[in-house]
Biopython code that builds the backbone (N, CA, C, O; Angstrom):
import numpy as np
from Bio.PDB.StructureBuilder import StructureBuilder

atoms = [
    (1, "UNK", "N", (0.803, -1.184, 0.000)),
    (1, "UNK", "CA", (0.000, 0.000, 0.000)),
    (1, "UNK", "C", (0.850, 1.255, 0.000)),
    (1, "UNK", "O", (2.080, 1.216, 0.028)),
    (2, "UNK", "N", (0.062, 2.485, -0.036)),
    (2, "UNK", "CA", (0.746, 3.525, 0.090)),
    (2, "UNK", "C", (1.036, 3.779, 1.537)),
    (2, "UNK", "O", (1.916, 4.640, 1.517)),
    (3, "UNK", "N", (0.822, 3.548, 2.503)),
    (3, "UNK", "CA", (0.950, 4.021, 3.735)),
    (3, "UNK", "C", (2.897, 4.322, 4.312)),
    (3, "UNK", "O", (3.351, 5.065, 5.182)),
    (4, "UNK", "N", (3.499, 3.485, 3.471)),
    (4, "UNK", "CA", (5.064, 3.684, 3.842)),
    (4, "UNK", "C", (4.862, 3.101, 5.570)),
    (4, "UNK", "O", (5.357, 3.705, 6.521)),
    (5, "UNK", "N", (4.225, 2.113, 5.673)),
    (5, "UNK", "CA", (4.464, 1.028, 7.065)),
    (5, "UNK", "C", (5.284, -0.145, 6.381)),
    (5, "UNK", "O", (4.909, -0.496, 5.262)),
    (6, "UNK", "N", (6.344, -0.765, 6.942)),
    (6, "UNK", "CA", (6.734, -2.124, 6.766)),
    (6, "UNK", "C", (6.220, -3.471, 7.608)),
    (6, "UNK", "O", (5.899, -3.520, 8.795)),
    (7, "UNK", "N", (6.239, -4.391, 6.768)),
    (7, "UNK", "CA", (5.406, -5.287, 7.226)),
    (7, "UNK", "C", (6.125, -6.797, 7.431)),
    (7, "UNK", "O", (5.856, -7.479, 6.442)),
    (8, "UNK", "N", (6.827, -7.425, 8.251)),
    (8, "UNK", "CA", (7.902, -8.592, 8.392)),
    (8, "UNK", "C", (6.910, -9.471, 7.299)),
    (8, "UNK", "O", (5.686, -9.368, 7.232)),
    (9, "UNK", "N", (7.754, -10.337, 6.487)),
    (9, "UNK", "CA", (7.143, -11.616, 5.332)),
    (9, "UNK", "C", (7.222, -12.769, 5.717)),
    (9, "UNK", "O", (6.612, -13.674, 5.149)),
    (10, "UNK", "N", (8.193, -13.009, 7.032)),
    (10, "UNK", "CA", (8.311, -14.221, 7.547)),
    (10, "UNK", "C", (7.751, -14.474, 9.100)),
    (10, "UNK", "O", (7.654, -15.530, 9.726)),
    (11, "UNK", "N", (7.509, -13.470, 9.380)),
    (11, "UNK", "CA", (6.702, -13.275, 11.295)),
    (11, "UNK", "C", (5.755, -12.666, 11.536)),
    (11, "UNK", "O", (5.464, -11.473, 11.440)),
    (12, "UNK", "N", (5.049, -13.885, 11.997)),
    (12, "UNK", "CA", (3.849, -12.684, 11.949)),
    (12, "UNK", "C", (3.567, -11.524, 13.456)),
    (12, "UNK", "O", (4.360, -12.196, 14.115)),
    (13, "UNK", "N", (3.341, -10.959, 13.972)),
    (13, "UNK", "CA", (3.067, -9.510, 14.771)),
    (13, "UNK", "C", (3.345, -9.837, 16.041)),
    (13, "UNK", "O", (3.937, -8.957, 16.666)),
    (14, "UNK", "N", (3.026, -11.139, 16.799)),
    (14, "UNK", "CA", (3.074, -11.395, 18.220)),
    (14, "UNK", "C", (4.481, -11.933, 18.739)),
    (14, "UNK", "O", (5.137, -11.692, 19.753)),
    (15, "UNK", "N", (4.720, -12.921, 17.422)),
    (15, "UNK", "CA", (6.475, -13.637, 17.337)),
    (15, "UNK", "C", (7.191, -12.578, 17.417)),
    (15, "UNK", "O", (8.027, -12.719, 18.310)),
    (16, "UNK", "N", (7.281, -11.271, 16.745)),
    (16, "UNK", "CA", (8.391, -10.601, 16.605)),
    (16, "UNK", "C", (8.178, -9.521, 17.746)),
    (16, "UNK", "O", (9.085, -8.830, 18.210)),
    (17, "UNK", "N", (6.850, -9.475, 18.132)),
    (17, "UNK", "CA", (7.419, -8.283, 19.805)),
    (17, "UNK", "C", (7.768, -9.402, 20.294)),
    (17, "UNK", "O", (8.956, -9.270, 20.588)),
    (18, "UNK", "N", (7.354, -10.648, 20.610)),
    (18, "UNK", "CA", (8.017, -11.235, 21.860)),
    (18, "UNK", "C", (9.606, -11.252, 21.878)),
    (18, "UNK", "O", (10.373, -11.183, 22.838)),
    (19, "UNK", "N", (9.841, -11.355, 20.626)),
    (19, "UNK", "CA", (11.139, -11.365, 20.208)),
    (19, "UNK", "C", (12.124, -10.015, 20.492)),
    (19, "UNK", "O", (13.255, -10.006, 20.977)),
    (20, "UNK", "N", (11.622, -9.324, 20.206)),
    (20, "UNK", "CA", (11.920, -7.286, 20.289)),
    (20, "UNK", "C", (11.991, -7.601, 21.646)),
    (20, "UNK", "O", (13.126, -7.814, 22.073)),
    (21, "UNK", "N", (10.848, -7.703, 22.611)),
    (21, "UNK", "CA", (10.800, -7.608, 23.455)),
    (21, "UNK", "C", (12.107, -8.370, 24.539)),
    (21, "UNK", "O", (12.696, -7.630, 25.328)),
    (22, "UNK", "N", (12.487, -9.990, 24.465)),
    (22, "UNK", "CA", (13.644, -10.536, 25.006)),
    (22, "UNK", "C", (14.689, -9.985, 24.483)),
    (22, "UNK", "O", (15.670, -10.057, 25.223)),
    (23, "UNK", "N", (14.933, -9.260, 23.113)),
    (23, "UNK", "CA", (16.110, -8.511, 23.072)),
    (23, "UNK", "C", (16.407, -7.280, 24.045)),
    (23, "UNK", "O", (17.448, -7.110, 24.679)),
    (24, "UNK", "N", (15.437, -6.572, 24.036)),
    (24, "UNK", "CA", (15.223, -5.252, 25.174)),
    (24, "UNK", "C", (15.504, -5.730, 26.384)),
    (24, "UNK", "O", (16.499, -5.337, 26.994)),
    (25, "UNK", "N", (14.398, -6.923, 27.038)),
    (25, "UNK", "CA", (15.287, -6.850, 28.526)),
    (25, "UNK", "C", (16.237, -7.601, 28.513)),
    (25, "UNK", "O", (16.482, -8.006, 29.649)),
    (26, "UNK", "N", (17.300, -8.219, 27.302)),
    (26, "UNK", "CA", (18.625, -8.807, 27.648)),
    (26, "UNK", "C", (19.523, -7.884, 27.456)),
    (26, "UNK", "O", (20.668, -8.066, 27.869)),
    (27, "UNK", "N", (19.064, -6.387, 26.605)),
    (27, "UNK", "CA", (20.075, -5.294, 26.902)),
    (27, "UNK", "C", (19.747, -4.627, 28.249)),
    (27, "UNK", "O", (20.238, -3.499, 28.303)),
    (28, "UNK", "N", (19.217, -4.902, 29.108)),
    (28, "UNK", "CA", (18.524, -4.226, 30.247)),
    (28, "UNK", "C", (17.775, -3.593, 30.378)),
    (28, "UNK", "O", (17.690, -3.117, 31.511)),
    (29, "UNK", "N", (16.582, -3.092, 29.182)),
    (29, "UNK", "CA", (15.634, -2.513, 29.453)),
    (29, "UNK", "C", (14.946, -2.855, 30.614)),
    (29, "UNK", "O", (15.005, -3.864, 31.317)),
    (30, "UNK", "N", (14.178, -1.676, 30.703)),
    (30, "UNK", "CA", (12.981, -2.253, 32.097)),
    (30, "UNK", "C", (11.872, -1.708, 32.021)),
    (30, "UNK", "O", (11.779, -0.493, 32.190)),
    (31, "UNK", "N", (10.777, -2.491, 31.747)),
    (31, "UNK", "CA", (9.895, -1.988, 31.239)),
    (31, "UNK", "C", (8.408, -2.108, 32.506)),
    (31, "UNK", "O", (8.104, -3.187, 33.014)),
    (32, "UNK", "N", (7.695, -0.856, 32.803)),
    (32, "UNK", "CA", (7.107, -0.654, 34.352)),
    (32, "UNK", "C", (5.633, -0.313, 33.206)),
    (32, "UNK", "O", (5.341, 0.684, 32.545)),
    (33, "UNK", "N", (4.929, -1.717, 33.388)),
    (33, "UNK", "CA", (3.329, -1.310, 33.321)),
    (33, "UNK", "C", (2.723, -0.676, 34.122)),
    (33, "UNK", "O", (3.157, -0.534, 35.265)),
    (34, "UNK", "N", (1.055, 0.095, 33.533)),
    (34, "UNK", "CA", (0.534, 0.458, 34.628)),
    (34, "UNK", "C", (0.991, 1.655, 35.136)),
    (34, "UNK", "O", (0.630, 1.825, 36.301)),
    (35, "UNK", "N", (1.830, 2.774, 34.551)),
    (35, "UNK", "CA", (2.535, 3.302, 35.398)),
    (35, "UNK", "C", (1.896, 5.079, 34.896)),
    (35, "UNK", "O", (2.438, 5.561, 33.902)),
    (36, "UNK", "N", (0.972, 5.794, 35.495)),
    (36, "UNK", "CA", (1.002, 7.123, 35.138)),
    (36, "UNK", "C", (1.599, 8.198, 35.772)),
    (36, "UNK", "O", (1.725, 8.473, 36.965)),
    (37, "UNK", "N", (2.117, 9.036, 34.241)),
    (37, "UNK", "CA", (3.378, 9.848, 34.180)),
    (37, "UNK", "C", (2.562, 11.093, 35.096)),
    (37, "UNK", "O", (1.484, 11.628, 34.835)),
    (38, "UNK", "N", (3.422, 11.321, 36.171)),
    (38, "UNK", "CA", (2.701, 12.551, 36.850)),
    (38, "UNK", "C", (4.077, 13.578, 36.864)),
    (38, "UNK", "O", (3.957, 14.624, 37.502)),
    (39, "UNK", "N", (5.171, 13.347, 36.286)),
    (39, "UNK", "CA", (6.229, 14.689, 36.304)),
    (39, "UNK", "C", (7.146, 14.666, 37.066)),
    (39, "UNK", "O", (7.275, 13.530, 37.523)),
    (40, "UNK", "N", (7.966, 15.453, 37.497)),
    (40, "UNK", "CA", (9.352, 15.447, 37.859)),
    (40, "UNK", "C", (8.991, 15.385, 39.429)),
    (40, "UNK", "O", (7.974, 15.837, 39.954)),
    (41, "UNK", "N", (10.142, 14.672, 40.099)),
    (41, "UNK", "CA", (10.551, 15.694, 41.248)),
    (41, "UNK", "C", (11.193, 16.671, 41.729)),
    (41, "UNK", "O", (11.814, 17.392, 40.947)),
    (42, "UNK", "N", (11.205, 16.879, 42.799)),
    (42, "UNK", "CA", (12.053, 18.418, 43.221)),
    (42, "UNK", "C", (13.727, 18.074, 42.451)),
    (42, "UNK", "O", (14.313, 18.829, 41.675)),
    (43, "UNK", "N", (14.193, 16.788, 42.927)),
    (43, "UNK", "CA", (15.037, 16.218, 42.974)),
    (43, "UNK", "C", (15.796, 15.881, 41.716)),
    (43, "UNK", "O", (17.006, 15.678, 41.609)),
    (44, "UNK", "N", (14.584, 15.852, 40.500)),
    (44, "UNK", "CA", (14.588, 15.391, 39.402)),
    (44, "UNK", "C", (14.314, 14.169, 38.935)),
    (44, "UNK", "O", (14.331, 13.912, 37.731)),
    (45, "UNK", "N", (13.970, 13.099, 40.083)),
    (45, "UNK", "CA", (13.372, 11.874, 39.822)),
    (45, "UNK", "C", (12.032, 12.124, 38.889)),
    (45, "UNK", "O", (11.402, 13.169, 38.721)),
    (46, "UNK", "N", (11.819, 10.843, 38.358)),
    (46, "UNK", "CA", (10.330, 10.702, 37.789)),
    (46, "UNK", "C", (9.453, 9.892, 38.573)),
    (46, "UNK", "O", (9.834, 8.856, 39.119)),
    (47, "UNK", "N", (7.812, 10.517, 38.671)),
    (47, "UNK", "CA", (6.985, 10.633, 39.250)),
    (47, "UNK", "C", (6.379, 9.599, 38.790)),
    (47, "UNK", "O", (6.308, 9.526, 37.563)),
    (48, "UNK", "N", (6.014, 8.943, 39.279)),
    (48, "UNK", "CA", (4.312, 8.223, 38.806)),
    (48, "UNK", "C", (3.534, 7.309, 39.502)),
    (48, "UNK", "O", (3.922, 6.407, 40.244)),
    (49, "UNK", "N", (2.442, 7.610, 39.208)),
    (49, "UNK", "CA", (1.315, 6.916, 39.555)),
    (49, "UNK", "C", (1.088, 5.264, 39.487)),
    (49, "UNK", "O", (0.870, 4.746, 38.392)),
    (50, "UNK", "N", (1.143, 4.523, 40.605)),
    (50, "UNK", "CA", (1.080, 2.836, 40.076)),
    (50, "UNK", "C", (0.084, 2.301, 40.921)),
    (50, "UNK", "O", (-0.181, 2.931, 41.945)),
    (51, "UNK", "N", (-0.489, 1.296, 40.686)),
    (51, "UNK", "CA", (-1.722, 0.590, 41.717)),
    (51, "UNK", "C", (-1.432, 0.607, 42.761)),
    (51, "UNK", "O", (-2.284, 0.855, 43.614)),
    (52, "UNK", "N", (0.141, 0.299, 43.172)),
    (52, "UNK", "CA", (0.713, 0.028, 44.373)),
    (52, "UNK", "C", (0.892, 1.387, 45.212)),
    (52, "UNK", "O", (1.181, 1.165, 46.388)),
    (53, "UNK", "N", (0.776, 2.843, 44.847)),
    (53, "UNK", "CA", (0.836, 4.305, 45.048)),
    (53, "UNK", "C", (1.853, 4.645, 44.403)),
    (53, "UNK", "O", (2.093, 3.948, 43.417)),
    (54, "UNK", "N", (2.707, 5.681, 44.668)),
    (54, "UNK", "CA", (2.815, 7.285, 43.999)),
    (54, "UNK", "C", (4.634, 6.124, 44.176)),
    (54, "UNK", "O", (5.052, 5.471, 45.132)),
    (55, "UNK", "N", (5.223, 6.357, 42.791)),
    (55, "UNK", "CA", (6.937, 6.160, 43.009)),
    (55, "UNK", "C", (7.599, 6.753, 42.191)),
    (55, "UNK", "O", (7.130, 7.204, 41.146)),
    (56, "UNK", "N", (8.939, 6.854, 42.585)),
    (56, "UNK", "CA", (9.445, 7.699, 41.848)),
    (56, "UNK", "C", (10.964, 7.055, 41.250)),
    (56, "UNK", "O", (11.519, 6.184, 41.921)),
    (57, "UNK", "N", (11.466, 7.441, 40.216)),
    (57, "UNK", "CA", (12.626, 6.515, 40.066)),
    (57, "UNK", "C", (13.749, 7.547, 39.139)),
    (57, "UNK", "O", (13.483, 8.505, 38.413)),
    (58, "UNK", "N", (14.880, 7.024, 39.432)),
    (58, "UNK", "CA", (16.323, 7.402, 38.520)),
    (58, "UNK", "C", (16.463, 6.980, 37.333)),
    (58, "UNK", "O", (16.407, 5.750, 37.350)),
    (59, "UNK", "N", (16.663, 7.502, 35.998)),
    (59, "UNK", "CA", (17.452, 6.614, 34.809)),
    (59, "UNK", "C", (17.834, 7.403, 33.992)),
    (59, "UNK", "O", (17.365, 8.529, 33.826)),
    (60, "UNK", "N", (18.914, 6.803, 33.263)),
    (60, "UNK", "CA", (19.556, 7.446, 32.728)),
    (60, "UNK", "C", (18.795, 8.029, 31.157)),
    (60, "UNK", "O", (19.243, 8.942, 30.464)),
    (61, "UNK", "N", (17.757, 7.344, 30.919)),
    (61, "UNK", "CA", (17.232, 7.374, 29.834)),
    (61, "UNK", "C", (15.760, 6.881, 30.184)),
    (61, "UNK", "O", (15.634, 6.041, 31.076)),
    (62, "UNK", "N", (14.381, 7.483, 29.361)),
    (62, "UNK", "CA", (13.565, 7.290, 29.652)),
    (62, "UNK", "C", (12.364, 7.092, 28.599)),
    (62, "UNK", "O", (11.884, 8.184, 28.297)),
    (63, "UNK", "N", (11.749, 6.015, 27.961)),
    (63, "UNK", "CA", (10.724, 6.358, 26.916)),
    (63, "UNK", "C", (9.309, 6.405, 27.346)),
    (63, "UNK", "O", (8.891, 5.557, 28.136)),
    (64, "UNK", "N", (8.493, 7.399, 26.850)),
    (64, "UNK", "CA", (7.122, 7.299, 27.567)),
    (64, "UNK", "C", (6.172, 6.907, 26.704)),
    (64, "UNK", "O", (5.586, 7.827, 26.132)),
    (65, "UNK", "N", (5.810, 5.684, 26.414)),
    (65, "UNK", "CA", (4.649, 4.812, 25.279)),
    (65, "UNK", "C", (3.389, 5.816, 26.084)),
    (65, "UNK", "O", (2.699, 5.523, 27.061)),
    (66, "UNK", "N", (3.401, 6.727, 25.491)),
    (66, "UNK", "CA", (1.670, 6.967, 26.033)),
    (66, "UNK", "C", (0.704, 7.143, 25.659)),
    (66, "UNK", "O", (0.024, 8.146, 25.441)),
    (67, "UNK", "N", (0.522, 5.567, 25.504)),
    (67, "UNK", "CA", (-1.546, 5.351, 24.687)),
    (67, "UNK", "C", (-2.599, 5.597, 25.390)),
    (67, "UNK", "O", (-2.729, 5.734, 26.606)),
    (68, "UNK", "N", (-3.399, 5.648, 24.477)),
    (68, "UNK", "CA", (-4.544, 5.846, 25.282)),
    (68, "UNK", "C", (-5.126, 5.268, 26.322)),
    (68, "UNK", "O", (-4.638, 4.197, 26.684)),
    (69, "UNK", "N", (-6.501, 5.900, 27.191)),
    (69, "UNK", "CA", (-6.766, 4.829, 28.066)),
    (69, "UNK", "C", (-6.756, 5.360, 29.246)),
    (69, "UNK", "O", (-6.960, 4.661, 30.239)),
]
sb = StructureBuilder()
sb.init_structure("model")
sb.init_model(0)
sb.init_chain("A")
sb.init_seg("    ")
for serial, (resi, resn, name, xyz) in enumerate(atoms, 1):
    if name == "N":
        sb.init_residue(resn, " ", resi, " ")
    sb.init_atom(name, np.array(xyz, "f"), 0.0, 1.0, " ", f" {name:<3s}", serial, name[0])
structure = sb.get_structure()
């Protein structure tokens, strides 16, 4: 199609995140469900919201997937 998305020919959609996915946490990603972004601290930690209450954490790097919901 025109859309300019690529589409794997040999995997289909669930094989290859699971796959993405064990590559990420064998480089050490860490990936925190559940988690809403409420902003910095004084400190500069990041804020957020989890079932468990309010935490906050250090990293050196940070991506924020934020879908809907």
């Amino acid at each position: 199609g025109s859309s300019g998305r690529v589409f794997p020919k040999d995997m289909k959609a669930a094989p290859l995140l699971r796959a993405w996915l064990h590559r990420l946490r064998n480089a050490g990603v860490q990936f925190s469900m559940r988690h809403r972004w409420l902003g910095w601290a004084d400190d500069g930690a990041l804020k957020f919201s989890t079932p468990a209450g309010e935490v906050q954490a250090q990293a050196d790097a940070v991506v924020l997937a934020l879908g809907g919901g």
